[in-house]
C-alpha positions as CSV (number, residue, x, y, z in Angstrom):
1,X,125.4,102.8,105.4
2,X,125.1,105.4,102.5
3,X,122.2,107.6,102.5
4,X,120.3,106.5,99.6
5,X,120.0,102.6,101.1
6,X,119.1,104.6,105.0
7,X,116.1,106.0,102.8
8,X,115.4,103.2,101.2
9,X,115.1,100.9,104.5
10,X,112.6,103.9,106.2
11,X,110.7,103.8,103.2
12,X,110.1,100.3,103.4
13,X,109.3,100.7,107.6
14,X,105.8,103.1,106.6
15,X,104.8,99.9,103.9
16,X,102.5,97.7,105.6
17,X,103.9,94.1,103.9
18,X,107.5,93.6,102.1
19,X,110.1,90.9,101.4
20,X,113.3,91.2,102.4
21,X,115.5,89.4,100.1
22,X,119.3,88.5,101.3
23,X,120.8,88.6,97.7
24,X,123.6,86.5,98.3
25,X,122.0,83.8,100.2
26,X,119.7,83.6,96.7
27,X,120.3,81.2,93.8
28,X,118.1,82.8,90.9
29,X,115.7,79.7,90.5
30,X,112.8,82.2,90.1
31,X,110.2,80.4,92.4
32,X,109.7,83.4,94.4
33,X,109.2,85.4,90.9
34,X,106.9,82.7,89.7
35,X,105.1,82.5,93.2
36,X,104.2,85.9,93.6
37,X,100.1,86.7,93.1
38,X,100.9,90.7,92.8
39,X,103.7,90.3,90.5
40,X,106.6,92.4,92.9
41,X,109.8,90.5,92.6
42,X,112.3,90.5,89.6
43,X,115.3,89.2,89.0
44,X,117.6,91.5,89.3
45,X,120.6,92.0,86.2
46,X,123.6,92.0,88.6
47,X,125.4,89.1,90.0
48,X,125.6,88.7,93.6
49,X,129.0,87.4,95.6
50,X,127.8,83.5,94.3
51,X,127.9,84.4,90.8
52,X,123.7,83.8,90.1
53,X,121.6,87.0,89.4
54,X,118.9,87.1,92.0
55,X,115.7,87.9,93.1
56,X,114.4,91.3,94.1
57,X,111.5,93.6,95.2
58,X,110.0,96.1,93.0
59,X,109.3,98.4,96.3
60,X,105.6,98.5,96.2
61,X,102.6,96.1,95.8
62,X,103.2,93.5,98.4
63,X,100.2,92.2,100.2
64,X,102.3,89.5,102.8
65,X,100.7,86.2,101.8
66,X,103.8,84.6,101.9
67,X,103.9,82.4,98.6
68,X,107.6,83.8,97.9
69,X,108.8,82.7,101.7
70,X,107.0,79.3,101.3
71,X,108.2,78.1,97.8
72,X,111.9,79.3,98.3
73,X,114.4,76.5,98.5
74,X,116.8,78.9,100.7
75,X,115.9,78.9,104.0
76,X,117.9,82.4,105.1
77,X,117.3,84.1,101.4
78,X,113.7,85.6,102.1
79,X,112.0,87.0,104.7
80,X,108.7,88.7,104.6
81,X,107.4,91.8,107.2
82,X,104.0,92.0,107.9
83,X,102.7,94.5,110.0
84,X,100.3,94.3,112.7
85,X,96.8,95.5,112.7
86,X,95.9,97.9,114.8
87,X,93.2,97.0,116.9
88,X,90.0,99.8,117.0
């Protein structure tokens, strides 16, 4: 694992909510993109092992509803984290 991508993933652990996207498991049909209420995934330029340009995440503004996991047609392309409240 390089060290830019060992950032990334700790950056992403302190964020409350996130997607995780598996890029090749994604066909590009934009549901995800269209889905989203905040407006955080793209698709990206490149192509992944399949050939299809695919979805990603911007890296901020996700507030875990779940729209992009619900609408996707790929059941192993997206995941989303949502952290646990603590209790007070």
């Amino acid at each position: 694992m390089s060290e830019n991508s060992s950032l990334k993933t700790d950056s992403l652990k302190l964020k409350s909510s996130y997607p995780i996207i598996h890029k090749d498991e994604c066909k590009g049909c934009k549901r995800c993109i269209s889905e989203c209420k905040e407006n955080v995934i793209e698709l990206c330029h490149e192509l992944n092992n399949l050939g299809y340009n695919y979805a990603k995440y911007k890296d901020d503004g996700c507030i875990g509803c779940g729209n992009c996991y619900y609408t996707c047609p790929e059941p192993l392309a997206i995941e989303v984290y949502i952290s646990r409240r603590k209790r007070k």
